[in-house]
N, C-alpha and C positions, 0 to 999 in steps of 0.2 A: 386617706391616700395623700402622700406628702406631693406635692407640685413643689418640689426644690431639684435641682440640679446641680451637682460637685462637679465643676469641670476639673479633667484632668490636663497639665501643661506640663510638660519635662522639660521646656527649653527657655521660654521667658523671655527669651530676648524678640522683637520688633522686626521681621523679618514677616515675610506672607502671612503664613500660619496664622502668627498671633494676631497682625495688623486684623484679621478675617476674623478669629474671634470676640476681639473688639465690637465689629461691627453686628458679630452677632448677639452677644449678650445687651447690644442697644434695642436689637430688634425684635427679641423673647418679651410676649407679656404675659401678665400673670402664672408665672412661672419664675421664683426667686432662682438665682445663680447668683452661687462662689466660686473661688475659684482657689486649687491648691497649686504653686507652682516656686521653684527656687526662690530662697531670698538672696535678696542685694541685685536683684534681675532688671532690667529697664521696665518688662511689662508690668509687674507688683508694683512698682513705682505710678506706672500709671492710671492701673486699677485704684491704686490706693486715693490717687486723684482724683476721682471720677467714683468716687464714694461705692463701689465694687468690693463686696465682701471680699476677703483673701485669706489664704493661709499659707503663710511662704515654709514649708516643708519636705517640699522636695529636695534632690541634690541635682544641682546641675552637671551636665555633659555624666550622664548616668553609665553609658553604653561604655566608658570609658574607667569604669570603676567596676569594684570588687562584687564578688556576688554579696559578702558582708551589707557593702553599702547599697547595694539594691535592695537587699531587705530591710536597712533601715529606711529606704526611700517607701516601699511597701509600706511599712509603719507610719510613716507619715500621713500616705493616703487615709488608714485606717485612723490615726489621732484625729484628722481633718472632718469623716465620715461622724467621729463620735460627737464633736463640738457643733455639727451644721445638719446632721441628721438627713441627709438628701433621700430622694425616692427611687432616683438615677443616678448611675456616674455616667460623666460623656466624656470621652479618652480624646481630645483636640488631634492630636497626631500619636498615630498607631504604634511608635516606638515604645509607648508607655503600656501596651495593652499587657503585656506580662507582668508585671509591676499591680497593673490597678486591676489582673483580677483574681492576685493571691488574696487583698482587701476584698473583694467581692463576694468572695466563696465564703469567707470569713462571715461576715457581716449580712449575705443574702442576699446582693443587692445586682441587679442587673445592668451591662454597658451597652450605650449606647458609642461607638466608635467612627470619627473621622479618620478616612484616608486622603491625607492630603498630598504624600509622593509617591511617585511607581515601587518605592522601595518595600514603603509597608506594606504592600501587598502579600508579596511572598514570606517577610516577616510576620504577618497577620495569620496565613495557612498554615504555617511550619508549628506554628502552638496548639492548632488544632482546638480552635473554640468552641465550646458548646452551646448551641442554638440556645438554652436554656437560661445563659449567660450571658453571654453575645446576643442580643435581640435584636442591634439593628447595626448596617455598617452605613454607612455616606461618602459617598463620591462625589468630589467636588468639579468634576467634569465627562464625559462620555468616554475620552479617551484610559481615565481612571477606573470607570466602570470596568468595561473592556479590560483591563489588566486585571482584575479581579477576579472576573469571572473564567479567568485561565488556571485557576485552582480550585482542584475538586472539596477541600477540605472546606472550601467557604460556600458550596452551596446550596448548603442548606439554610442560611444566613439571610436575610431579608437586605435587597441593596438597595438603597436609596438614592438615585441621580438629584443632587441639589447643589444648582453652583453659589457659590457661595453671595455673602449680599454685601451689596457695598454703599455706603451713604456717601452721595458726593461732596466734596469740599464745596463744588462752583454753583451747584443747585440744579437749574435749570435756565442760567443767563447765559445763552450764547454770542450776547454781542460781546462779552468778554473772551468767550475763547475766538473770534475773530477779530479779536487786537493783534497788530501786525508785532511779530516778534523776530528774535535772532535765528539764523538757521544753524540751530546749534544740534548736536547731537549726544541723548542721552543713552549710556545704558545701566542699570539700576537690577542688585542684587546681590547674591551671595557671588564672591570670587572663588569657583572650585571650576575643577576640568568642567565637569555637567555644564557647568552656562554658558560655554564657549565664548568667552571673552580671548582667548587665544584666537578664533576664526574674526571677529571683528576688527582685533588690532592690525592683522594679513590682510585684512579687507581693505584697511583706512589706508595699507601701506602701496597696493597696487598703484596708487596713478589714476583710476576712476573717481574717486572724490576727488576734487580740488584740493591742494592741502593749504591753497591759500586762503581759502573758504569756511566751509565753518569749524569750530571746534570739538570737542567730543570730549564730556563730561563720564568718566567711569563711578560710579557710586556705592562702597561695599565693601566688605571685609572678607577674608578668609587665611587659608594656612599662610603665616607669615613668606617660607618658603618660594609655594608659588606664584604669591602677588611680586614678589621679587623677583621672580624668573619674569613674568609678566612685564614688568618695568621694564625690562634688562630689553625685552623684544620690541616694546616702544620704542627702546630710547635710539635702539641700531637700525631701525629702519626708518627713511624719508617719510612721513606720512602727515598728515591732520594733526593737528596737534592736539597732543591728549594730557585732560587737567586730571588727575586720580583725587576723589574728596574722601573716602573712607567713607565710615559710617555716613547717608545723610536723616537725620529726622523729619525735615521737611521735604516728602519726597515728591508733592505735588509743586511746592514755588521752583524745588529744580526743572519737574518737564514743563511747566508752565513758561519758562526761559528759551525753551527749546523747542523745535521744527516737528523734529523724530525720537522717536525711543526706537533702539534695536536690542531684540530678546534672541540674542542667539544661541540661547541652550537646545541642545542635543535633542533632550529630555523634558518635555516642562509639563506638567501636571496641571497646570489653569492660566498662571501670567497674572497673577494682580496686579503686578506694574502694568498691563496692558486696560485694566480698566480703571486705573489711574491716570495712563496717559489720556485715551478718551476724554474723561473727566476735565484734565487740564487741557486739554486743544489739544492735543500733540498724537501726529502719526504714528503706531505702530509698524514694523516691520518686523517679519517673527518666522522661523524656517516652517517649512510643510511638513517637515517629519517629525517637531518635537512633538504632537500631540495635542493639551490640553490647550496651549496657548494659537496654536494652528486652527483649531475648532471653534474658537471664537468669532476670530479674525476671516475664516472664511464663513461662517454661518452670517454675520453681520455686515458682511460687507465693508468694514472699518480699519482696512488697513491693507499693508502690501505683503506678502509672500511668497518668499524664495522656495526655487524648487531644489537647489542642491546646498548640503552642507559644505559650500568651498568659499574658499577669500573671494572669486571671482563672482560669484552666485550671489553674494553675500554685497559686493561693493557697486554690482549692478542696481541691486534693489535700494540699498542706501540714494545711488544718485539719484533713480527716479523718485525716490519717496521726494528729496529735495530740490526739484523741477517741477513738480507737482504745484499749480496756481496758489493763489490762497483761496479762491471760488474751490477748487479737487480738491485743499486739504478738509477745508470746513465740511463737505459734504461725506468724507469719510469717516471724519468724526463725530458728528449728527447719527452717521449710521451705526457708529459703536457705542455711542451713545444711546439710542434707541431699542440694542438688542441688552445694553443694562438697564430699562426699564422694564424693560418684559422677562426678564429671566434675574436678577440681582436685587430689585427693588425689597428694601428692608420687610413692608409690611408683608408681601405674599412670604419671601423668607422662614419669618416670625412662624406666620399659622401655619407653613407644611415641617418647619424642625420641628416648632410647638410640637405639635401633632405625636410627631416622631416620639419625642421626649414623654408626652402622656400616654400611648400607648406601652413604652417602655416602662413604666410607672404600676401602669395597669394589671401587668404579666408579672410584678414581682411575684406576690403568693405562687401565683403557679412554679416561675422560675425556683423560686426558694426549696418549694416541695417535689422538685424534679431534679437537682444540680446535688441537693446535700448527701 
């Protein structure tokens, strides 16, 4: 029985997802993983660092190419399969799952599959997997669950709720997260309509924040377009003044600068910046309806949450986050701190993926002699 894992990556770049798989290929023992994903990618870059088998064979932004070059991407996985021999493939994010399991069928091999946005879900049912094949899915929050099991073609599918695990930069020294800092305000991600950086910048612009007060750090990249539209609504309304950094790499020394993080997506499937900001001292503020990032934040007690998606809802919770003592910041961060040791910590992580991974392992013969 091979205990190897080929993970599957279609994106590569440093964003959630990956940052998560990071931490989890730290966390897997005895159990080798590689990893296939784009070359010239930021994360191959850092795998290759951090002495992390690779195979840069993918193509990047896949969804956006030919069926040609999706099945050269297909062949890649399988080239990858031939040089590293795995037991399992594990699909990082669910866009890849078409892709990695024409390689599969081919070669006999069984996925295991993370869903990490509301997206793949219905993307994941619409191909209609076969249990045979598909052996396990993983849900990186309840609110993901939940969207999952709103399709009938995936229930026959084994789901797995496993939030993902995260190794802290800060350790466990809290007298460094109550070093007295600026009240500054972060938000940190991808720039698309989904993350509602449009309701934050109408928030900062009401008149409720002080705008002589703190500043507001936006962090992230997206469609050129609408970071430009974005700008344009900064720049014409009175408000807080807003620094745009782009990409940042060090995403922990920025909320460590800062008071607050505000995650105002729509939509959010877990919030790693929110166990981030934990990590680094720094309040979350997160809406009630996006979901994964809302489930954290009220399960732990470690942060504030708005009940309406509006600028007013929105610029409410920001001022209280920052009125908040430094005795109420510390102690909400303690609390989200506390619910990433019980639920995030690398070593339980390890043994219930492990787990996952070696049962998947287990089931190839069967898989093999049932899918062909």
């Amino acid at each position: 029985m091979s205990s190897r894992v080929l993970v599957i990556e279609p994106a590569g770049q440093l964003w959630g997802s990956e940052r998560a798989l990071i931490d989890l290929i730290e966390s897997v023992s005895d159990i080798e993983i590689a990893v296939c994903c784009p070359p010239g990618t930021p994360l191959l870059a850092l795998l290759q660092k951090r002495n992390v088998k690779t195979f840069p064979y993918l193509i990047a932004e896949l969804h956006r190419k030919s069926r040609w070059r999706r099945l050269q991407a297909a062949f890649g996985v399988m080239r990858a399969c031939r040089a590293f021999k795995p037991g399992v493939l594990h699909v990082n994010q669910a866009g890849a799952y078409r892709m990695t399991s024409l390689a599969a069928r081919l070669l006999g091999l069984s996925i295991v599959c993370h869903v990490r946005i509301f997206d793949d879900a219905p993307h994941l049912a619409q191909r209609t997997p076969s249990p045979q094949r598909l052996v396990a899915i993983i849900a990186i929050s309840g609110a993901v669950q939940e969207e999952i099991r709103r399709f009938r073609n995936l229930d026959h599918i084994p789901v797995h709720l496993i939030y993902d695990a995260y190794a802290p930069v800060n350790g466990t020294e809290m007298s460094a997260i109550a070093a007295p800092r600026l009240a500054g305000i972060a938000c940190v991600g991808r720039i698309v309509p989904i993350k509602g950086v449009d309701i934050l910048i109408k928030a900062l612009a009401t008149g409720t924040v002080p705008a002589d007060g703190p500043q507001c750090y936006i962090a992230g990249s997206g469609p050129e377009s609408y970071v430009s539209e974005l700008r344009t609504l900064s720049a014409a309304s009175p408000s807080v003044q807003i620094t745009w950094l782009g990409v940042v790499d060090d995403v922990f020394s920025l909320l460590r600068s800062c008071r607050v993080l505000v995650c105002p997506s729509h939509r959010e499937p877990l919030g790693r910046v929110v166990l981030e900001a934990w990590d680094a001292g720094c309040v979350p503020v997160v809406y009630r309806g996006s979901g994964g990032a809302a489930e954290i934040v009220t399960a732990s007690g470690g942060g504030i949450v708005y009940d309406d998606q509006t600028a007013e809802s929105l610029a409410d919770a920001i001022a209280r986050a920052l009125r908040l003592s430094d005795g109420q910041s510390l102690q909400l961060v303690e609390n989200g701190r506390h619910w990433m040791t019980d639920y995030c910590n690398q070593e339980q992580f390890g043994r219930t993926i492990g787990c996952v991974f070696e049962s998947a392992v287990r089931r190839k013969s069967y898989a093999v002699s049932k899918a062909r």
